[in-house]
ROKOLZA-915149 format. One record per atom (N, C-alpha, C, O): residue in three letters; z, y negated, x. Coordinates in steps of 0.001 Angstrom, whole numbers, plus 500000, padded with zeros to 6 digits. Atoms other than C-alpha are relative to their C-alpha. Example, Ala and Ser with C-alpha at 12.3 -4.5 7.8 and 13.67 -1.06 7.14 Angstrom:
residues 2
ALA500000501190500890
ALA507800504500512300
ALA500000498800500900
ALA500665498819501936
SER499940501190499180
SER507140501060513670
SER500730498910499230
SER500899497802499739
end
This chain:
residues 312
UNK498652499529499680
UNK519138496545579655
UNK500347501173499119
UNK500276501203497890
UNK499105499068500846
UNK520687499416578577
UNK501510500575499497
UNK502551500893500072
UNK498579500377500784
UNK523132499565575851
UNK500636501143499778
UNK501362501146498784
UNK499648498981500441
UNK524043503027576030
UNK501357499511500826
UNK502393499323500188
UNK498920500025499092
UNK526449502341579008
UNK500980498101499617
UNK501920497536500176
UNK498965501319500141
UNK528046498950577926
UNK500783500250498790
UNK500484500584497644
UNK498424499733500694
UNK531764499141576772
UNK499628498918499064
UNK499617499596498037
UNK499548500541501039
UNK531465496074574326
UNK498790500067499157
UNK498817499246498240
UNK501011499457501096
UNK528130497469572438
UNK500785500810499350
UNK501220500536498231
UNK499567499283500930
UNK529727500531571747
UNK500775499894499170
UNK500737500611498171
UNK498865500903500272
UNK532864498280570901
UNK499148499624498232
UNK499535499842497084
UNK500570501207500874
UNK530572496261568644
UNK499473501593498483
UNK499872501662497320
UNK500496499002500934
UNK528740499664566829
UNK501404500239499162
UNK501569499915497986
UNK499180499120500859
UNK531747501292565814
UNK500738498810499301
UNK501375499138498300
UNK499723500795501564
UNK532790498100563867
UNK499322499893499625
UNK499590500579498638
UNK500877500390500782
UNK529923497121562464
UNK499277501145498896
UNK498987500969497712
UNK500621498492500590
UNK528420500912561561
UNK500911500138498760
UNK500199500197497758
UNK498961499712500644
UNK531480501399559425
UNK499658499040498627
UNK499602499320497430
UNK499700501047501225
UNK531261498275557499
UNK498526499911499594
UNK498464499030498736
UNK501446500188500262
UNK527568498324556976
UNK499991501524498976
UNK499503501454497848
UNK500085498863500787
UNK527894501948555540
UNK500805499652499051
UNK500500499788497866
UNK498229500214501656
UNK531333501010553242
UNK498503498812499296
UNK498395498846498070
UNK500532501101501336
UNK528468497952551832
UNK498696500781499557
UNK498129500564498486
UNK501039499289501304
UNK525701500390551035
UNK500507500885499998
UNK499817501662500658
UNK499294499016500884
UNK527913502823549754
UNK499940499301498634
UNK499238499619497675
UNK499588501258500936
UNK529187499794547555
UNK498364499462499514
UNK498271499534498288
UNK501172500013500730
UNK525486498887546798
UNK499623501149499064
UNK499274500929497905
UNK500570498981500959
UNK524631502554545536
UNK500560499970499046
UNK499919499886497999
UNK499718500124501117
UNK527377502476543436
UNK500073499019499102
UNK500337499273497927
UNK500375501804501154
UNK526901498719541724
UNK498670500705499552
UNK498433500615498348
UNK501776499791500958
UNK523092500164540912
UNK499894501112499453
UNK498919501332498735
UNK499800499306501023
UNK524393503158539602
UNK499793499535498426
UNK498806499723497715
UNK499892499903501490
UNK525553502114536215
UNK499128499445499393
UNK499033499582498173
UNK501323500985499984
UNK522345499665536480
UNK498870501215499020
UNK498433501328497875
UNK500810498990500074
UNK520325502700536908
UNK500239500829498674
UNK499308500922497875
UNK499413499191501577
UNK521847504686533854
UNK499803499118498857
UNK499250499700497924
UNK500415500869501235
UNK521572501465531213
UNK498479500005500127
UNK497936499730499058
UNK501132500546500436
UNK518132501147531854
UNK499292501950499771
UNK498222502135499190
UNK500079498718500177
UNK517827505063531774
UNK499916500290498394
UNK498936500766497822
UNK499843499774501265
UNK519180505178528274
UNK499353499326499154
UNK499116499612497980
UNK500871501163500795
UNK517251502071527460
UNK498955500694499572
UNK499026500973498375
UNK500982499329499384
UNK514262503822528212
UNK500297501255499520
UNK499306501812499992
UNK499757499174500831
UNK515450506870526276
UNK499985499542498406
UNK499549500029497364
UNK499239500652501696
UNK516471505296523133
UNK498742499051499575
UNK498433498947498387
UNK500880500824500693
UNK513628502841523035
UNK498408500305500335
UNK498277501441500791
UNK500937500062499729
UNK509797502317523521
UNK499735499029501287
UNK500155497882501436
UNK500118501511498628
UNK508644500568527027
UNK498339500228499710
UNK497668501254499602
UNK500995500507500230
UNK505622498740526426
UNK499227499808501143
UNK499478499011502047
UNK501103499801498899
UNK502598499668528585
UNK499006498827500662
UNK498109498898501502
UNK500541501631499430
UNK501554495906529161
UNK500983499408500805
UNK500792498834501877
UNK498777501033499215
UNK504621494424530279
UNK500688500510500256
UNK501244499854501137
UNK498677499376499878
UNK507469497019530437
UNK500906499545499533
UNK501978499869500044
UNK499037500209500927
UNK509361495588528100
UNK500770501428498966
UNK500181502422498541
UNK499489498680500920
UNK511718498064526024
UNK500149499587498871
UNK500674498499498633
UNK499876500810501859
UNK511519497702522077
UNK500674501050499374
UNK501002502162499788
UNK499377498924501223
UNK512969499239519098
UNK499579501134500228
UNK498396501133500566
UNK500547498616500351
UNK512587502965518922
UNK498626500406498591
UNK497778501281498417
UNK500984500109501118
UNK510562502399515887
UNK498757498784500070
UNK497754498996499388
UNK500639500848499586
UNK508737499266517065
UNK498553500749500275
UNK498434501728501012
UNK501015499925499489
UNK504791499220516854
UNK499225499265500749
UNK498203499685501292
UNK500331501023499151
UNK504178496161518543
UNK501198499386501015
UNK502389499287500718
UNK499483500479498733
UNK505393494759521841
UNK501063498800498949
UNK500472498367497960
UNK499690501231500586
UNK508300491807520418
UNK499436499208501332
UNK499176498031501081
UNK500000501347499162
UNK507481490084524016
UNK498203499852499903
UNK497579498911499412
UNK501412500333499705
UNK503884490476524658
UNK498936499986498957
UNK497821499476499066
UNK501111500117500717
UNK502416491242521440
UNK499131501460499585
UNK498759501964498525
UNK500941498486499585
UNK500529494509522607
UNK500526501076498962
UNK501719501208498688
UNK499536498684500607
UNK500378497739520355
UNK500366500713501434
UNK499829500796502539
UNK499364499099498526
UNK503040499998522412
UNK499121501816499809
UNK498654502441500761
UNK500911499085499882
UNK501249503134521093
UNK498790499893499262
UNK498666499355498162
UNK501124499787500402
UNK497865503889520758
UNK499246501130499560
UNK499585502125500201
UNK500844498665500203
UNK495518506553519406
UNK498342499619500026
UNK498067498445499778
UNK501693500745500386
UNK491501505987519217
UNK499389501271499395
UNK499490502470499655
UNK500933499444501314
UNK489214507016516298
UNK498863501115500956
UNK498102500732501845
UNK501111498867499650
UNK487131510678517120
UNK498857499119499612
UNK498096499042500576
UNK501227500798500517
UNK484316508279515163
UNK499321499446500713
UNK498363499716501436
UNK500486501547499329
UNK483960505005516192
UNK500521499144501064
UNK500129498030501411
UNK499238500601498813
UNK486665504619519122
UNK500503499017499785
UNK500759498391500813
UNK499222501237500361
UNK488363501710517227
UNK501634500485500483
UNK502026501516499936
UNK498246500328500222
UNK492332501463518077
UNK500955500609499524
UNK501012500087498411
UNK499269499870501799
UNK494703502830515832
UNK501022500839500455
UNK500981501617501408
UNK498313499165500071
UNK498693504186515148
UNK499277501258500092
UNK498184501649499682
UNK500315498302499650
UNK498735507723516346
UNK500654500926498839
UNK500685502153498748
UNK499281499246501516
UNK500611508414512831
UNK498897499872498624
UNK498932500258497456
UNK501108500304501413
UNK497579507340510758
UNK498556500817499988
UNK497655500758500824
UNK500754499010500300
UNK495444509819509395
UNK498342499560499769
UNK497436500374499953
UNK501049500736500539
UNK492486507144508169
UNK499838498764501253
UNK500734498234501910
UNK500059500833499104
UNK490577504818510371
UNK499678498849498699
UNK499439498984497499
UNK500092501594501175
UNK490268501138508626
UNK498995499353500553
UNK498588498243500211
UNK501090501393499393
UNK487580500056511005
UNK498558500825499205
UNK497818500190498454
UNK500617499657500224
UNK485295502724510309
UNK499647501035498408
UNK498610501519497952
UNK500194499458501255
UNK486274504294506970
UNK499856501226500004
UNK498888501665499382
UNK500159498550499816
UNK486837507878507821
UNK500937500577500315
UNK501588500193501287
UNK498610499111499535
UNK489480510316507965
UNK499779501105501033
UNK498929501992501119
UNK499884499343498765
UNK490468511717511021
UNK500800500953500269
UNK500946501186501469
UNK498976498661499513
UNK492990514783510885
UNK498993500941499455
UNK498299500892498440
UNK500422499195500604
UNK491713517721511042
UNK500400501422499800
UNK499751502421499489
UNK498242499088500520
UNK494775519909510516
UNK500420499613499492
UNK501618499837499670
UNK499097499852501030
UNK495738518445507507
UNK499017499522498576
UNK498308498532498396
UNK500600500388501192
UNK494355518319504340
UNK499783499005499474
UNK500851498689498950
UNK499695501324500798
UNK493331514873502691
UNK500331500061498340
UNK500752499119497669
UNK499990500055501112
UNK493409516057499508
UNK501524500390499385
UNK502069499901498395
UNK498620499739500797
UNK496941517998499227
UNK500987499823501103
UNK502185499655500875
UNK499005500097498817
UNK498354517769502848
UNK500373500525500493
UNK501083500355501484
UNK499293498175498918
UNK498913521438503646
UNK499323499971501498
UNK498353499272501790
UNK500660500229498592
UNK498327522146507526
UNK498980501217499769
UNK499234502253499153
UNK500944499194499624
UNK495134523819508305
UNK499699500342501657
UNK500259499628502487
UNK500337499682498995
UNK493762525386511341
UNK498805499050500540
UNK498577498855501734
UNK501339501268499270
UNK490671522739511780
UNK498624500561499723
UNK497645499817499670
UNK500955499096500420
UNK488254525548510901
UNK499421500158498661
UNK498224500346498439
UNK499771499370501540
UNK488687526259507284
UNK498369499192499551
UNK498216498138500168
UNK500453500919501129
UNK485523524863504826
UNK500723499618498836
UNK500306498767498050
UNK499607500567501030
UNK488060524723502463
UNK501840500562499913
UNK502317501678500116
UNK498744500380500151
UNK491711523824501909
UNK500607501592499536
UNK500320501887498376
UNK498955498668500748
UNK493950527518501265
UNK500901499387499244
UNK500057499459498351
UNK499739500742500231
UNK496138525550499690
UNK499735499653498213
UNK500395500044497250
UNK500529500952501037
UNK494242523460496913
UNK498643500551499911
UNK498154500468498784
UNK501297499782500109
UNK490956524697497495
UNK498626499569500433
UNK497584500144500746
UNK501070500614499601
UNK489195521608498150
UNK499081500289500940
UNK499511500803501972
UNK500282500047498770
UNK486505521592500200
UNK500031498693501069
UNK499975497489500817
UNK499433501283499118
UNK487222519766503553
UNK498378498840500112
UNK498515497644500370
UNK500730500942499713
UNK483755518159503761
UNK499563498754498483
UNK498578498020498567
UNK499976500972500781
UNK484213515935500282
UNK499638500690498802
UNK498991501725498643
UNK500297499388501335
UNK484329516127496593
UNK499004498843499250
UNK499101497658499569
UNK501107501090500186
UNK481307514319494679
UNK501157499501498335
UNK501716500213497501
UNK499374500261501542
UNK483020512339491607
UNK498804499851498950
UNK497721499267498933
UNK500739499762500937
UNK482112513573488402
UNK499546498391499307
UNK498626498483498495
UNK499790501694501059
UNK482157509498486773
UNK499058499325500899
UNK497913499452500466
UNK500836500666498990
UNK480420507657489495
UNK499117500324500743
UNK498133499599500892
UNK500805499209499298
UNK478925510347491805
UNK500306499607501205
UNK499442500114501920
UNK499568500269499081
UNK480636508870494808
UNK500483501123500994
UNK501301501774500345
UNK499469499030498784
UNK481553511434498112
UNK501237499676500057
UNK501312498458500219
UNK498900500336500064
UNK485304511454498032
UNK500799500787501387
UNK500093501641501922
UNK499790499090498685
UNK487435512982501234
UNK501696499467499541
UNK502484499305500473
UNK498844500038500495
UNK490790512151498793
UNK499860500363498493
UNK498831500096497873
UNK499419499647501264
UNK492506513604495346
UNK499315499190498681
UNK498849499656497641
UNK500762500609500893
UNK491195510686493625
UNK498677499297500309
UNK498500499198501523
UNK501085500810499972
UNK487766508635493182
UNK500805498526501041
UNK501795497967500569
UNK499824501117499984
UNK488162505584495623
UNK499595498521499475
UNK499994497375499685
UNK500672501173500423
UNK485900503666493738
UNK500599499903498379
UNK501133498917497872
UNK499729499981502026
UNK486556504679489564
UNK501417500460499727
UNK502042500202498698
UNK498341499738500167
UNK490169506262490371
UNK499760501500499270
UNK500837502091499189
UNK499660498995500242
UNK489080509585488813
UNK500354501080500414
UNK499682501631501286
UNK499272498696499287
UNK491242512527489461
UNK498983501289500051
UNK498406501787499084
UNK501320499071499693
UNK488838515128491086
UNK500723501491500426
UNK500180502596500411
UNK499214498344499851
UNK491533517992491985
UNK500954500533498679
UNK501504499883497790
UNK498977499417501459
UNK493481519989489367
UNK501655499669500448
UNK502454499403499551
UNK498589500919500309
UNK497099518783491281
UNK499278498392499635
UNK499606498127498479
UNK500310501586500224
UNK495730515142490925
UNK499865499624498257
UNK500108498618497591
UNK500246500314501655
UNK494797515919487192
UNK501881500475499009
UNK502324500220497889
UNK499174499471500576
UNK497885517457486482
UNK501545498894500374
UNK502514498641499658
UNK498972501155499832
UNK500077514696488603
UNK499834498657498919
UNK500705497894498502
UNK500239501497501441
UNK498280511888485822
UNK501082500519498994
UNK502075499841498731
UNK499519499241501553
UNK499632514283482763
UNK501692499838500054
UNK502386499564499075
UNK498933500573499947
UNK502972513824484489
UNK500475499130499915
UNK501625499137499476
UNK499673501608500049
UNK503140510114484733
UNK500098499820499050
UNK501104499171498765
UNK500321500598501358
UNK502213509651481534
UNK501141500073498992
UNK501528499259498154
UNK498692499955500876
UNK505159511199480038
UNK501406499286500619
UNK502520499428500116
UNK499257501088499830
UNK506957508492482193
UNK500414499050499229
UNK499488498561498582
UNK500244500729501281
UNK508806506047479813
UNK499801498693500734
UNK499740497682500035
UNK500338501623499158
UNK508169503008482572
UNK498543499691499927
UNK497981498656499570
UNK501361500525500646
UNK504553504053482550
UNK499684499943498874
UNK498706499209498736
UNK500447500085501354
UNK504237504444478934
UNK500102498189499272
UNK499416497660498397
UNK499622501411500169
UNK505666500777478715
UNK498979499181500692
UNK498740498103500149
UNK500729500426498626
UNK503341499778481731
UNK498540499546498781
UNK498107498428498500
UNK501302500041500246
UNK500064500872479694
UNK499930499315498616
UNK498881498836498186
UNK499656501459501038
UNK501514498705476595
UNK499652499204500391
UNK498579498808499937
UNK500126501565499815
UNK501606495659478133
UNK498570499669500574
UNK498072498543500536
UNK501179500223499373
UNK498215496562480033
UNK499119500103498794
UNK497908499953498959
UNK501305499971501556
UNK496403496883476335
UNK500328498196499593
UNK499557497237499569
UNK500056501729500412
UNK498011493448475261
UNK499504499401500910
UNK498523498782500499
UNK500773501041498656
UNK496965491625478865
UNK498561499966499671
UNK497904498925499665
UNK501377499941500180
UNK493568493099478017
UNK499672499086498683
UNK498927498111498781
UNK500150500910501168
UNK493570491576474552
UNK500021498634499907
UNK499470497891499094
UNK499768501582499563
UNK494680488340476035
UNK498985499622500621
UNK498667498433500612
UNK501022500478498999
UNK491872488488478371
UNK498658499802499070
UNK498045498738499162
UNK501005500085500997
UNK489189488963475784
UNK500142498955498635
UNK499276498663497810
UNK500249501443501210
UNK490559486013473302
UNK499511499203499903
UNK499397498674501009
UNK500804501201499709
UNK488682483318472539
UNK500923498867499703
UNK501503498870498617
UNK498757500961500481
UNK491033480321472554
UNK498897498857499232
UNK497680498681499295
UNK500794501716500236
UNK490119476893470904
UNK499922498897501031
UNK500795498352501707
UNK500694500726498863
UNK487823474872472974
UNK500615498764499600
UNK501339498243500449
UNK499083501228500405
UNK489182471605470653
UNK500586499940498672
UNK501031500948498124
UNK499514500360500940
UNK490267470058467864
UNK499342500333498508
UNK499926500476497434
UNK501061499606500683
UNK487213470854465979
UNK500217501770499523
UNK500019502343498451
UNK500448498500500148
UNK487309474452466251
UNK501404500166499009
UNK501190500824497991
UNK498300499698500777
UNK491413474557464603
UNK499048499720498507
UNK498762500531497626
UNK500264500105501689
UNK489860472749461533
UNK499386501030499543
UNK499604501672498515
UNK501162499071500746
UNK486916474911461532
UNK500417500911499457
UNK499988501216498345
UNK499118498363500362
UNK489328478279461349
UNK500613499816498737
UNK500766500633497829
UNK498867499866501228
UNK491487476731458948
UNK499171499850498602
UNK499866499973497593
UNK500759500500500711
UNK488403475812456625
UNK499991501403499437
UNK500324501858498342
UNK500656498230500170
UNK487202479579457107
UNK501326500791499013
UNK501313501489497999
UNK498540499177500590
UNK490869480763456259
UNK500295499881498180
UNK500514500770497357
UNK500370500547501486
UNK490681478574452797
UNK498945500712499384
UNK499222501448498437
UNK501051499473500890
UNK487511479716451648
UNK499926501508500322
UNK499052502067499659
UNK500040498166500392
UNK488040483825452372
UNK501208500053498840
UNK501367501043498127
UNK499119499714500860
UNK490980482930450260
UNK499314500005498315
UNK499355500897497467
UNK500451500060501083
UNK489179481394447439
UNK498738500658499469
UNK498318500401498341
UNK500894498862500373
UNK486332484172447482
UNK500536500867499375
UNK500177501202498247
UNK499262498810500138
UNK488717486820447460
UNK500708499989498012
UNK500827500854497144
UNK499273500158501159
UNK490484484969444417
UNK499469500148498826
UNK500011500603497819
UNK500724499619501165
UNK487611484913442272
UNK499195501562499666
UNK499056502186498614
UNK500606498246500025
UNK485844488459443062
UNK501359500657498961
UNK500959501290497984
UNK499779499534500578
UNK489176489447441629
UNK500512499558498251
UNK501061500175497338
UNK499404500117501441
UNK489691487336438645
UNK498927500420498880
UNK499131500483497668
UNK500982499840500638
UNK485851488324437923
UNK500444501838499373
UNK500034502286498302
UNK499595498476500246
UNK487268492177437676
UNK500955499969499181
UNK501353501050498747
UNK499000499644501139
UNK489977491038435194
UNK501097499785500596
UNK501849500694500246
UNK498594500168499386
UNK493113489833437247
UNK500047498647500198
UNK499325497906500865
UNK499701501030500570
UNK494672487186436014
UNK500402498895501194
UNK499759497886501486
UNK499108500754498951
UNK496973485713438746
UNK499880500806501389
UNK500874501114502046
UNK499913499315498840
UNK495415487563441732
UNK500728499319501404
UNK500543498259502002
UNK499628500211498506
UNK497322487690444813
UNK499268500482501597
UNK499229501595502120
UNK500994499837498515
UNK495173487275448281
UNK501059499823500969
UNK501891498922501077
UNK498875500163499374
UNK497074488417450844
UNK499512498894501751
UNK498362498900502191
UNK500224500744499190
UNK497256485950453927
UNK499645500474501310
UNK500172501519501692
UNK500567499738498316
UNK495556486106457640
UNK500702499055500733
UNK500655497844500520
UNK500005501185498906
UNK496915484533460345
UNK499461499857501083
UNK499312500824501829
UNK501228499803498670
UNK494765483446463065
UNK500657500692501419
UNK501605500121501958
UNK499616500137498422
UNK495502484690466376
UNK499834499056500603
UNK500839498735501238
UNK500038500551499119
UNK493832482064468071
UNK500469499012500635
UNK500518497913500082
UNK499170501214499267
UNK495421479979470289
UNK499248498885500875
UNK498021498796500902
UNK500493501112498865
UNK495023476929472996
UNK499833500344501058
UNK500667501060501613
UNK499642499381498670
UNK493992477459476047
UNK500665500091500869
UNK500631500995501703
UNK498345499718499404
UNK497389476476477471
UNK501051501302499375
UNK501773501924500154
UNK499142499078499971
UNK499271479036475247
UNK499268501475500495
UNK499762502475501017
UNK500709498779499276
UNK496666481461476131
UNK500297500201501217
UNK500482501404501399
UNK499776499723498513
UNK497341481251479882
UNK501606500084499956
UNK501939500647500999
UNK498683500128499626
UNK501338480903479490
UNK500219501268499399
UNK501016501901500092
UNK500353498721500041
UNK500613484460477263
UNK499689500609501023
UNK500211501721501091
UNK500543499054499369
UNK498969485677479936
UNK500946500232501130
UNK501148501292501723
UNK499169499844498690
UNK501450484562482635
UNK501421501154499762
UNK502176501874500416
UNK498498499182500560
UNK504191486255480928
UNK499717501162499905
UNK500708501888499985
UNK500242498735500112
UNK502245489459480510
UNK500093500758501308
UNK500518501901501473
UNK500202499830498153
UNK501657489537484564
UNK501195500291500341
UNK501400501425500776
UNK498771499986499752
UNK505345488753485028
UNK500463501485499447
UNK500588502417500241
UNK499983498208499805
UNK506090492204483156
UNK499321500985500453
UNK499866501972500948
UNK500811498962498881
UNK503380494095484624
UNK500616500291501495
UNK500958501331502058
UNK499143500130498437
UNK504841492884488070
UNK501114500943500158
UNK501098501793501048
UNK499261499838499541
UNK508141493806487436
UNK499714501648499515
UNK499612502172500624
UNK500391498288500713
UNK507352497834485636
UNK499222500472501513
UNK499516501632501803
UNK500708499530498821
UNK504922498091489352
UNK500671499756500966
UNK500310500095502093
UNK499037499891498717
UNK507559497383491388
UNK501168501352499452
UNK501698501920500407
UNK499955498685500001
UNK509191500582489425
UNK499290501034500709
UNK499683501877501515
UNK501041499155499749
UNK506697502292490069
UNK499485500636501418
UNK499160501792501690
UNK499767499854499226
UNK506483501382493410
UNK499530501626500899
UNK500222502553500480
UNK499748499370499061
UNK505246504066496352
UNK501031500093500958
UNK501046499258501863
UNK499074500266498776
UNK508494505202498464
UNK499256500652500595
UNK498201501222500315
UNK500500499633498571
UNK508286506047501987
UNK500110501621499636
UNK500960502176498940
UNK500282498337500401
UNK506805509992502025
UNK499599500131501417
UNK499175499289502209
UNK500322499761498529
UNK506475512448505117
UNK498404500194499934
UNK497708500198500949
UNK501572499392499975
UNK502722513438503564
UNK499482498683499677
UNK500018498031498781
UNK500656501228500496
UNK500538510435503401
UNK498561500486499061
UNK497744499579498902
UNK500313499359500578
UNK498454512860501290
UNK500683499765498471
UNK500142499227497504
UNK498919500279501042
UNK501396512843498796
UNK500004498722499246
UNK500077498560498027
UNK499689501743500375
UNK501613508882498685
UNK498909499451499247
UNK498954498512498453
UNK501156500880500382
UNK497999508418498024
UNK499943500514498694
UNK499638499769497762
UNK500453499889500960
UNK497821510572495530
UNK501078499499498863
UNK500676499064497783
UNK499445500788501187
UNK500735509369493499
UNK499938498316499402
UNK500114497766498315
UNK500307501605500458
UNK499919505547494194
UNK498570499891498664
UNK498236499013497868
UNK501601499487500330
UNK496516506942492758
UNK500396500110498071
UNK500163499599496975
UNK499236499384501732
UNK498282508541489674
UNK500297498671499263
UNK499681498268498276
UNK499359501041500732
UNK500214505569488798
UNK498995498779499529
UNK499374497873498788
UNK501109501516499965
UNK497149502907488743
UNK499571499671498711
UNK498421499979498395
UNK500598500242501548
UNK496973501663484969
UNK498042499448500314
UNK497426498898501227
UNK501154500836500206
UNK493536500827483741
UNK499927498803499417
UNK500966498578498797
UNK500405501190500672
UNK492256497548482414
UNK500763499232500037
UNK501306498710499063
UNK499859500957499214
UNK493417495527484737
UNK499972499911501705
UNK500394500695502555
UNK500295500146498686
UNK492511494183487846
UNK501392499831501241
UNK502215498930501402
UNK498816499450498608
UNK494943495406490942
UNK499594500237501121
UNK498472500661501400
UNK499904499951498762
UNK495519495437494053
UNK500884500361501140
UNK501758499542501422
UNK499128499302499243
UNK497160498030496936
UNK500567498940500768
UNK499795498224501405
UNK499345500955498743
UNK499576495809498999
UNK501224501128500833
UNK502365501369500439
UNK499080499143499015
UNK501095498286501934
UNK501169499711500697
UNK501518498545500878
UNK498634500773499269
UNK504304498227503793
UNK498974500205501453
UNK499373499442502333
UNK500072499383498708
UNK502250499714506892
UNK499551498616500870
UNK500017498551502007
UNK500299501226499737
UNK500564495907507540
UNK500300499138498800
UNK500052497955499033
UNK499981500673501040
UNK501272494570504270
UNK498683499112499470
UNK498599497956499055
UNK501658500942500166
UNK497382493719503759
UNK499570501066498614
UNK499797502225498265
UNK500081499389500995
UNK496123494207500875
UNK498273500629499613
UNK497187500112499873
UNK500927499288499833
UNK493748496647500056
UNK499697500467498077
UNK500580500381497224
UNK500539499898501060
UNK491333497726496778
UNK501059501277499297
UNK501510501035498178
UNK499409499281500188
UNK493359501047496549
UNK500698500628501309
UNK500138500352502370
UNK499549499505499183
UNK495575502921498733
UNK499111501073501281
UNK499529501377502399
UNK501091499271499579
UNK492582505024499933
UNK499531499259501249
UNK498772499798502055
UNK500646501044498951
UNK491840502234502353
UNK500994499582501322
UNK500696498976502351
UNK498938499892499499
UNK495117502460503757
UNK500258501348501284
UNK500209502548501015
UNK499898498853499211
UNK495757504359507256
UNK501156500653499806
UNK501164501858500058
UNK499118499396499854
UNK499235504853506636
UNK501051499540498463
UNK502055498830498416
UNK499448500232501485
UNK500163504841502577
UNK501415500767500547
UNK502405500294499989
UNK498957499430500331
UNK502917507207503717
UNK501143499192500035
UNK502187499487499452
UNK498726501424499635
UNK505147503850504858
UNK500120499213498563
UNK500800498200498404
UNK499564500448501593
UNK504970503222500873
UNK499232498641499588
UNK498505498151500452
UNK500652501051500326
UNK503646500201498957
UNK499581500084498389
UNK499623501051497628
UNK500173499974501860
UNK502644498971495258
UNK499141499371499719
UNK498494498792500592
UNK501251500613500229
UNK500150497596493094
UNK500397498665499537
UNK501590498445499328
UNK499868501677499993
UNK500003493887492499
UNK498896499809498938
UNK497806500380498941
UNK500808500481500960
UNK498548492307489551
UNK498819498881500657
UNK499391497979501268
UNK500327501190499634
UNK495300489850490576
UNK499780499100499640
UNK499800498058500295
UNK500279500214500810
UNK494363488911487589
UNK498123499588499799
UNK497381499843500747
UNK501201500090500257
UNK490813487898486081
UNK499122499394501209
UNK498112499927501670
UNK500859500737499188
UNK489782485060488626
UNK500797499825501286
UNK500582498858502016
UNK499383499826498661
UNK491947485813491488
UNK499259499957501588
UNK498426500749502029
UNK500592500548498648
UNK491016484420494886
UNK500542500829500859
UNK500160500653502016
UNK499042499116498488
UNK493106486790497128
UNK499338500897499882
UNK498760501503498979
UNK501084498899498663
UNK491561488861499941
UNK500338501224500047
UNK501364501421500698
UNK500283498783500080
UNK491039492376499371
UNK499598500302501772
UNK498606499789502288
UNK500172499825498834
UNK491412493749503064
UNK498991500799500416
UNK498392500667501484
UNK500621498594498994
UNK489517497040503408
UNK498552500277499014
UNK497924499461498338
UNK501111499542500040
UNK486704499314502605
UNK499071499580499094
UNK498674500036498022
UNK501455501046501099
UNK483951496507501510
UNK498643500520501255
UNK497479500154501093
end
């Protein structure tokens, strides 16, 4: 049949046409303001390439699914990795090659050697160890191999936090090398020893003619092996708190970061890099893809069981 010619079709169109257009009118605009929140969402945040979820603007992992939202992969070894991190962690190799590892100036990718600093870009051999270095300092012995790196130590030093720092790191050492008393035996033995240097001393000088010589007194250092360890804990406890001075802040050069975490690293004692970038802890910052997110050194002490993350 045809509906061109029937009076109550056309009847029927011209109500229905009307009201069908007025409700998707009324649809476009309800998914307007839809359309615009998830617009800005989606501006303002990260949408995660697994699920489409939107995260923090700063967010490196998915909160729903888990997934790194961005990725970069290693020129090397094709491992994974933040597209802000200059160092791979799987394979142990630095990967920019427009920016200097040693001072951080931008290069063209060409250069053999840093305008800048000088270095050359394919590694410096350390004078102390003989190790290939492709950073400011030794990753293995910590020695400063560039003239800023030697000249950033000379600065620290006249720090009065580090000058306090490398105090307490000479006594810790001294603590570490004491011999405590094994028992009860060994106290007498000292105090026996202590008596008779006295009464040597007393006669050598009464044999020279001194009447009422005075021997002046020793006191032992040595202790128990409980106050020895409650010494030692207490030395850690200030170390701790002087390295949380000390502290790496957040820097735009991760060049910058390494080499001052580098600077700051007392000797003679055993430490350990703990990063903000994963918070894993690593032998030195050198091992670290992204020191520039800051981080500090951590005391481990002599027989410390905690896991050293990186370049073994």
């Amino acid at each position: 049949m045809n509906n061109d010619n029937n009076p109550n079709y056309e009847k029927t169109q011209r109500t229905v046409r009307p009201q069908m257009m007025q409700r998707e009118s009324s649809l476009q605009r309800d998914d307007q303001p839809m359309q615009q929140q998830q617009l800005q969402q989606q501006a303002s945040g990260k949408v995660c390439p697994f699920c489409g979820t939107i995260n923090d603007p700063e967010a490196m992992f998915c909160y729903q699914c888990g997934q790194p939202i961005d990725k970069a992969v290693c020129p090397y070894c094709g491992a994974e990795m933040d597209p802000d991190a200059d160092y791979c962690e799987v394979c142990h190799r630095y990967i920019k090659k427009d920016v200097c590892s040693f001072c951080g100036a931008h290069l063209s990718g060409h250069e053999a050697y840093c305008p800048e600093c000088g270095s050359p870009q394919g590694g410096l051999i350390c004078p102390t160890c003989h190790s290939l270095n492709e950073f400011a300092f030794c990753k293995k012995c910590g020695t400063a191999l560039t003239e800023e790196a030697r000249m950033l130590v000379k600065e620290l030093q006249l720090n009065p936090d580090y000058q306090e720092l490398m105090e307490i790191v000479q006594d810790y050492s001294k603590l570490e090398n004491a011999l405590p008393y094994n028992s009860e035996r060994d106290i007498i033995r000292e105090q026996a020893n202590i008596k008779l240097r006295e009464r040597v001393l007393t006669l050598l000088a009464k044999d020279e003619g001194v009447e009422n010589p005075v021997v002046p007194k020793v006191e032992s250092k040595r202790m128990t092996k409980e106050e020895l360890e409650e010494q030692k804990a207490a030395k850690i406890r200030m170390l701790s708190t002087i390295l949380d001075k000390l502290s790496v802040p957040v820097s735009a050069s991760p060049a910058k970061a390494r080499n001052y975490a580098m600077a700051s690293k007392p000797v003679g004692v055993r430490l350990a890099w703990v990063c903000n970038y994963k918070h894993a802890m690593h032998s030195s910052p050198c091992g670290c893809a992204k020191p520039q997110m800051g981080g500090k050194w951590v005391v481990l002490g002599k027989n410390s069981t905690d896991e050293i993350k990186d370049d073994k």
